[in-house]
C-alpha positions in Angstrom: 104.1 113.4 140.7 105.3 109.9 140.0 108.1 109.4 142.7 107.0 107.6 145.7 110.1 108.5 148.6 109.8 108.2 151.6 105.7 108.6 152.1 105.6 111.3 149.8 104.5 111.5 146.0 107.1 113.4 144.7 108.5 115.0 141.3 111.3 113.1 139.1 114.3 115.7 139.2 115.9 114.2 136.2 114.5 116.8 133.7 113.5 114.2 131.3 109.7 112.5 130.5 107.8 109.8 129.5 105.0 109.3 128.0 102.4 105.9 129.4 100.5 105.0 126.4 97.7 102.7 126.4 99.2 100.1 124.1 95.6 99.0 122.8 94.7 102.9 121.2 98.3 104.6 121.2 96.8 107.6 123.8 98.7 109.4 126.1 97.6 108.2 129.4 100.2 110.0 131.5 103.2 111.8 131.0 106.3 111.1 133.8 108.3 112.9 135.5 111.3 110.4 135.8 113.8 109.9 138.6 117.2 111.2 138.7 120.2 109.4 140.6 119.6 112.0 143.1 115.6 110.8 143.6 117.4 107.4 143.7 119.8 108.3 146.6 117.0 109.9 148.3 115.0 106.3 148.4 117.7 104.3 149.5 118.1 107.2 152.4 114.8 107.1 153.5 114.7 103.2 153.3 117.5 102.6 155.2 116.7 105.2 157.8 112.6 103.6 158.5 115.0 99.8 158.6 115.7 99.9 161.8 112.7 100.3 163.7 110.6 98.6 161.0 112.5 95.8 161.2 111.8 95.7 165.2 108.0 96.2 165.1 106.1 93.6 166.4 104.8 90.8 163.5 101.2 91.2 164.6 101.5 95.4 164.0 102.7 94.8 160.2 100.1 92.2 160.4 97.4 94.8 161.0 98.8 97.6 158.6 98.5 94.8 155.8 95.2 93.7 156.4 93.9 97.0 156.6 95.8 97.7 153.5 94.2 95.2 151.4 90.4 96.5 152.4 91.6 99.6 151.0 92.6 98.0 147.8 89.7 96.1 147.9 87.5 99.3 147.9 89.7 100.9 145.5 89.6 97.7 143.2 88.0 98.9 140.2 89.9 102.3 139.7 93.3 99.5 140.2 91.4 97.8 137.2 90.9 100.6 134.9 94.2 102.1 135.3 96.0 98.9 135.0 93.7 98.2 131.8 95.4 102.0 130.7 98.6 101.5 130.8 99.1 97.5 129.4 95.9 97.5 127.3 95.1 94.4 128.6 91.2 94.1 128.6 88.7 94.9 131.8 87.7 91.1 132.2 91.8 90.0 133.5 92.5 93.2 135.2 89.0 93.0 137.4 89.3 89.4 137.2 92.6 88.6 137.7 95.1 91.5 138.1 93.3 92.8 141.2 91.7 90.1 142.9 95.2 87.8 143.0 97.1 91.0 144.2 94.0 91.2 147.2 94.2 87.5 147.9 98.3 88.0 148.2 98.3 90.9 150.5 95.8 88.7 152.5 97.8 86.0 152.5 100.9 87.7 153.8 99.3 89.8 156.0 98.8 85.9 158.3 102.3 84.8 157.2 103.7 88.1 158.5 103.1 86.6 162.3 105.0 82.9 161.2 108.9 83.9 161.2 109.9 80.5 162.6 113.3 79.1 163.0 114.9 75.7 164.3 113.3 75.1 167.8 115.8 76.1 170.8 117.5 72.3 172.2 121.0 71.5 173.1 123.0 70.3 170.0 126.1 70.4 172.0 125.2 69.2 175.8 126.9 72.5 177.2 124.9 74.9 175.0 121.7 75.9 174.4 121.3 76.8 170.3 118.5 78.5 169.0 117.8 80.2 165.5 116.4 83.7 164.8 115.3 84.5 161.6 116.0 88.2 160.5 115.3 90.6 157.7 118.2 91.7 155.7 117.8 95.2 155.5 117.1 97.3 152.2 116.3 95.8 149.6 116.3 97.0 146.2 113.6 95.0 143.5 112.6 95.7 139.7 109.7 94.6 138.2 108.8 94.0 134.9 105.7 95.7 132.5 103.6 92.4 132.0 101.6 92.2 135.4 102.6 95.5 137.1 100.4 95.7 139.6 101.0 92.0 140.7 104.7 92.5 140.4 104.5 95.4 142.6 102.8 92.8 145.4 105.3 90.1 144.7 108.0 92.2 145.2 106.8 94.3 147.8 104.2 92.3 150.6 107.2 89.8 151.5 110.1 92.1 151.8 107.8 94.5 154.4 106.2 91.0 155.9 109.8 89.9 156.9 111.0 93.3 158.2 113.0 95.2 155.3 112.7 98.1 153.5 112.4 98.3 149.9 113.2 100.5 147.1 111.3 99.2 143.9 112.4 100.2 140.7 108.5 99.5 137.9 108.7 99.4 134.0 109.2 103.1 133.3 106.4 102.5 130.5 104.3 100.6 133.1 104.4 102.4 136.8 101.2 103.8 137.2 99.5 101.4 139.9 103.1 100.7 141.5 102.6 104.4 142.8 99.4 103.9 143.7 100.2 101.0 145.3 102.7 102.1 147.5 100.3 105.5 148.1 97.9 102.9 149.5 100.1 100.7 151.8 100.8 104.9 153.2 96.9 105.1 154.1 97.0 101.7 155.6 99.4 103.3 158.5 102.8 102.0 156.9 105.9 104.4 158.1 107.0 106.9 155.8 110.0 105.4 154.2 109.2 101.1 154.2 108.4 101.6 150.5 109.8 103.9 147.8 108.9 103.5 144.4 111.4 105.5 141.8 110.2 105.7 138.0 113.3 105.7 136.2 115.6 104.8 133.0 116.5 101.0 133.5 120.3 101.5 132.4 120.7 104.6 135.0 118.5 104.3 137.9 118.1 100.6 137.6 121.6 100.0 137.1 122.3 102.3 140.0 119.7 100.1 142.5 121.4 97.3 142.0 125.0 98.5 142.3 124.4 100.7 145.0 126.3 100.2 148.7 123.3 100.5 151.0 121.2 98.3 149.1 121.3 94.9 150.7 119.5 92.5 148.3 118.4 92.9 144.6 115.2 91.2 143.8 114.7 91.5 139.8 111.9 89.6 137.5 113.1 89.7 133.4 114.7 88.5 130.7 117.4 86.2 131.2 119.8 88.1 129.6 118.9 91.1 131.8 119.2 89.0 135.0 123.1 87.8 133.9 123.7 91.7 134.1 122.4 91.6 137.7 123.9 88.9 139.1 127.3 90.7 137.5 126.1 94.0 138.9 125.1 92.5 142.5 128.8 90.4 143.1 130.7 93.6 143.2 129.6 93.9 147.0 128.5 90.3 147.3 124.6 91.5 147.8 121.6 88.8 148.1 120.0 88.3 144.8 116.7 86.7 143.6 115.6 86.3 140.0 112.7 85.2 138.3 113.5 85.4 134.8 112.3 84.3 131.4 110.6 80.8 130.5 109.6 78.5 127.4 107.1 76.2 129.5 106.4 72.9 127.8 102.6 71.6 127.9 102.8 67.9 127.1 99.7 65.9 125.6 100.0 62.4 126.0 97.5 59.8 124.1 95.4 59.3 127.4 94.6 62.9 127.6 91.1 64.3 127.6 92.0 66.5 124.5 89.5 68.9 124.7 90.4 69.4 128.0 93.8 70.0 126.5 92.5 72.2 123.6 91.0 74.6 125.9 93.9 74.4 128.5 96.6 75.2 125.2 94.2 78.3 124.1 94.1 79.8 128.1 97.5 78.4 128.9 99.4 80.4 126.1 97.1 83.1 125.3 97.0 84.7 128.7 97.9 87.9 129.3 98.3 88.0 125.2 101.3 85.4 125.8 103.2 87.8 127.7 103.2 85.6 130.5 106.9 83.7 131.8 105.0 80.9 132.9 102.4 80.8 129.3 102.2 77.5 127.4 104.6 78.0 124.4 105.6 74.5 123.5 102.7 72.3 122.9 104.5 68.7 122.8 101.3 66.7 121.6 102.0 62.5 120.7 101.3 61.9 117.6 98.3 60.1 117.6 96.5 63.2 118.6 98.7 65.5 116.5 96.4 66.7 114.0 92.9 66.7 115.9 94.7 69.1 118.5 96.2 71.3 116.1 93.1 71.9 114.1 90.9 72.3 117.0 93.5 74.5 118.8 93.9 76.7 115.2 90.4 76.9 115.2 89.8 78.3 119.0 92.7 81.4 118.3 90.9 82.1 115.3 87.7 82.5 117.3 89.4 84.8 119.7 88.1 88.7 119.6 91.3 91.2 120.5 90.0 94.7 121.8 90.3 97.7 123.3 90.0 97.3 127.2 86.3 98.7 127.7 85.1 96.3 125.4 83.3 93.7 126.4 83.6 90.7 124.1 87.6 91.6 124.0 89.2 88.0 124.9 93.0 89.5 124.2 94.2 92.7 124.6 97.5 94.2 122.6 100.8 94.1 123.3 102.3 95.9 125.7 104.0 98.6 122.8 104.4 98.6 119.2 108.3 97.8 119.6 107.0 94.2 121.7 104.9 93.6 119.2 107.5 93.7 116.3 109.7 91.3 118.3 107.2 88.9 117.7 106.4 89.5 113.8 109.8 89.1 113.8 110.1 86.1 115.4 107.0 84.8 113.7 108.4 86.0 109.7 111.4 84.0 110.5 109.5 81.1 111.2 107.8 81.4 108.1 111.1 80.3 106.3 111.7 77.1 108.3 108.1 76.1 109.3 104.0 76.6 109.2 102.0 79.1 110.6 98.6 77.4 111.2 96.5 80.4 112.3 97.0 84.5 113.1 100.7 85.3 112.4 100.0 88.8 111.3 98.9 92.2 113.1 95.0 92.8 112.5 93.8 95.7 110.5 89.8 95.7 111.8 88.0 99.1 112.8 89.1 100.4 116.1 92.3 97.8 116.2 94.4 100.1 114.2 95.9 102.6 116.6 96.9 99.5 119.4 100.1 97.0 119.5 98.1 93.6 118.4 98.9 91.1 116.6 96.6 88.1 116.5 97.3 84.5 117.9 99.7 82.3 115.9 100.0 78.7 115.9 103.5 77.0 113.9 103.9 74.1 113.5 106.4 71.7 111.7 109.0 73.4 113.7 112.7 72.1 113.7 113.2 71.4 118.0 116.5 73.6 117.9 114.8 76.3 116.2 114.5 80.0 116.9 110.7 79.7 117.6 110.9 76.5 120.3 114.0 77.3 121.9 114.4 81.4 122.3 111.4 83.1 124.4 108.6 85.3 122.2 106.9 86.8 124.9 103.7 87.0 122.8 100.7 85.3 121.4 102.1 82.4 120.1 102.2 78.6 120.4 104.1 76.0 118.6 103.5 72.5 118.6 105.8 69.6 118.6 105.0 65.8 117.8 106.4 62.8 119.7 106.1 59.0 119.5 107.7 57.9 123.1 107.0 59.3 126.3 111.1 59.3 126.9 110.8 61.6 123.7 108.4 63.5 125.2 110.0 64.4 128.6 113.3 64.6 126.8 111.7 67.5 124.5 110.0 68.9 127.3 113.4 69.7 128.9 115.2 70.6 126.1 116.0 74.3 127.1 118.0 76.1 129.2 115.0 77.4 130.7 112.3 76.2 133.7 109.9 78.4 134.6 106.9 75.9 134.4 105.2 73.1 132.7 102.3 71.2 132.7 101.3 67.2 131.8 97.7 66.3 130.4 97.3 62.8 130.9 94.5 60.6 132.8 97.1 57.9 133.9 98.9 58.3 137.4 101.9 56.4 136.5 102.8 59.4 133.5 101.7 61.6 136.1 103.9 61.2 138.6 106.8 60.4 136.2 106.5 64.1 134.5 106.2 65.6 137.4 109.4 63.9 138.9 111.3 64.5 135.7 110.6 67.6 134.0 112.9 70.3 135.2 110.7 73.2 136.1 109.9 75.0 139.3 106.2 74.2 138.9 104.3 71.2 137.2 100.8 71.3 136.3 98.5 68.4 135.7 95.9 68.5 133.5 95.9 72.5 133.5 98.4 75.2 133.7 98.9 78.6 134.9 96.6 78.4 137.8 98.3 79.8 140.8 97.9 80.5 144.7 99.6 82.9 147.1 100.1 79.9 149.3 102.7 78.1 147.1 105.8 79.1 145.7 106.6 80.4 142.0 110.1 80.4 140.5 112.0 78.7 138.7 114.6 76.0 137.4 117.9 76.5 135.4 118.1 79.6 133.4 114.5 80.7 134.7 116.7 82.0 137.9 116.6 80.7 141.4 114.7 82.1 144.6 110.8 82.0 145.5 107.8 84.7 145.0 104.8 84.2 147.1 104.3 81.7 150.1 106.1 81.4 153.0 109.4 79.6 150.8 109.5 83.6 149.9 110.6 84.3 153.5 113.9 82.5 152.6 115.0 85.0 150.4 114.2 87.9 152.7 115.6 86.6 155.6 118.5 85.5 156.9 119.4 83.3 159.2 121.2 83.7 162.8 122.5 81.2 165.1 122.6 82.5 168.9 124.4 80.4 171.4 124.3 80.2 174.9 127.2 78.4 177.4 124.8 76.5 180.3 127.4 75.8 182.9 129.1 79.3 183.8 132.3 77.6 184.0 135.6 79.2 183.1 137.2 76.2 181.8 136.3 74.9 179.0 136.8 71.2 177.7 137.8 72.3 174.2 140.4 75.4 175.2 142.5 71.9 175.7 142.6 72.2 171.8 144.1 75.8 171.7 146.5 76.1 174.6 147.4 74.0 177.9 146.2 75.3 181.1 149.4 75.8 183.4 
């Protein structure tokens, strides 16, 4: 049963299946039942039936249900980590490490920001009025998440949606949905009412398309491609619905001459090689000065051709596979067009090792001599793979840095304060690391710049995209004349 409606794990009624694969072996982890349009009307339904009185329940009950909620996942936390491991193939180390422990810490966090809704303080703005500001959830909203960090998604979309008040109906990668149901079969044994959260497996261009078209859906919430979120937005101003997107990136990691460049080795290797570079916010543009150009591309072609790819029980594993085998020819792809115009440094083909042969992997690839208006440096890869780019000038360096339509994130290595500040004032991107990058914390705010979309996940900035804001009014003096009815008519 893979339908999650309305506090029941239900069959898709669509008569078709899928088959999860574990990307790193080819195995049939699960095969799904998916959703009809029907199982889709059925979600909305129960969503916007449990809206009302969720919406009125007191902050400190929601409060409870998602602390109580994230010691269940917290006991649960290893079988989260194997089957997350399944389904992406990513290996035991980030889903035990990472995966699940950030999706605890951000049902923690929200579970405290759940009770601090605040609005403008109640004064008299006018001297015959009192105005104060309530701050209300929008209704049902409708979200889609995206394959790379499923279970995370699944908390990003879901914690502040519920924390504010609404209802959602979230739409996982078909190919990755198996701890978004049992996510929201958790949140169910924490004491949330039946219909808060429904989770509907389903074809993108049918029961996506139908989420974020459909009447009683409120808001969309969407995390993708670029081009995916344009259809959205098109798809959302039909019946003028709230919309938040956090779509693709090309994040910049700029090296200046001052910089500890080991640190920067290490921090290019991590940055871009997490999650096996299917990460928005992973280093893909290493824009290095030149005077450290060729120490940091050797020592950075040396570390990916250190790195071990496995399976995810295995141990010494540092990268796991892509996510399918049709991923990881978009980035050969990619990569074998490079080739014509440029020079891959290390990896740049898929491995052929015992035990690698059945899995989606392809091993980490560093070009270099890269035209700036190339495929590689301007169009996203979504894989493991880093290019670097010289400079002589820090203008030329902040210049390349936002030269793209995207910004997602970036990050400056430098020891002195003055470039510091200066890069993170000027480079367009919704977060700028220093001296590291990827690092982040359910207490601040992730999204993005320019084509990377608008809108905020995690934090309490998330609040404003799942609340709106009322006005109330109230006359003080109880008199039946008013000074400003001069303005409409004359009192005879």
């Amino acid at each position: 049963m893979h339908q999650f409606i309305n506090g029941k794990l239900l069959s898709g009624t669509s008569g078709s299946s899928l088959d999860v694969i574990n990307p790193a072996t080819s195995e049939v982890v699960e095969t799904v039942g998916l959703a009809s349009l029907a199982d889709l009307e059925s979600a909305v339904a129960a969503a916007r039936s449990a809206f009302p009185s969720w919406s009125r329940i007191a902050p400190g009950e929601r409060a409870g249900i998602l602390q109580k909620f994230a010691r269940i996942i917290e006991d649960r936390a290893e079988e989260f980590a194997r089957v997350e491991s399944s389904q992406t193939g990513k290996p035991l180390r980030l889903t035990r490490e990472f995966d699940v422990p950030g999706t605890i810490n951000n049902i923690d966090f929200f579970a405290g920001a759940a009770r601090h809704l605040e609005g403008k303080a109640t004064a008299e703005y006018s001297p015959q009025h009192t105005s104060s500001i309530r701050r209300e959830s929008i209704g049902v909203v409708g979200s889609i998440a995206p394959w790379n960090y499923p279970l995370q998604m699944a908390a990003w979309k879901i914690l502040p949606a519920i924390a504010a008040g609404n209802t959602i109906v979230l739409k996982p990668a078909e190919i990755t949905p198996l701890t978004s149901l049992m996510f929201a079969q958790a949140l169910s044994d924490a004491g949330l009412p039946d219909g808060v959260v429904n989770v509907v497996v389903g074809d993108g261009a049918t029961v996506g398309a139908a989420l974020m078209r459909h009447p009683d859906v409120d808001m969309v919430s969407f995390t993708g491609s670029t081009a995916v979120g344009r259809t959205v937005l098109e798809a959302a101003s039909v019946n003028s619905k709230r919309v938040h997107l956090e779509l693709g990136g090309k994040a910049p990691f700029v090296v200046f001459d001052d910089a500890n460049l080991d640190a920067a080795v290490h921090g290019a290797v991590a940055g871009s090689m997490i999650n096996t570079g299917q990460d928005c916010t992973a280093a893909t543009r290493a824009i290095v000065h030149r005077s450290v150009y060729a120490e940091f591309v050797a020592k950075v072609a040396a570390r990916f051709d250190g790195l071990v790819l496995g399976i995810p029980g295995d141990t010494n594993a540092d990268l796991g596979p892509l996510v399918s085998f049709k991923q990881r020819d978009h980035v050969a792809g990619m990569v074998d067009r490079a080739r014509t115009y440029s020079k891959v440094m290390a990896g740049g083909y898929a491995p052929t090792d015992e035990g690698l042969e059945n899995g989606a992997f392809y091993r980490p690839t560093l070009v270099v001599d890269a035209a700036p208006d190339s495929e590689i440096v301007r169009d996203e890869v979504f894989g493991p793979v880093l290019v670097v780019l010289p400079f002589e000038t820090d203008d030329e360096a902040i210049h390349l840095a936002n030269d793209t339509v995207y910004g997602l994130a970036a990050s400056a290595w430098t020891n002195n304060l003055q470039r510091a500040l200066r890069a993170t004032r000027e480079i367009q991107a919704g977060c700028v690391w220093v001296n590291d990058h990827v690092p982040i914390v359910s207490e601040m705010p992730h999204g993005g710049f320019k084509q990377s979309g608008f809108g905020k996940d995690m934090s309490a900035y998330s609040f404003e995209e799942y609340t709106q804001v009322k006005h109330v009014m109230f006359e003080l003096e109880g008199v039946t004349r008013k000074d400003w009815h001069r303005t409409i008519f004359k009192l005879r």
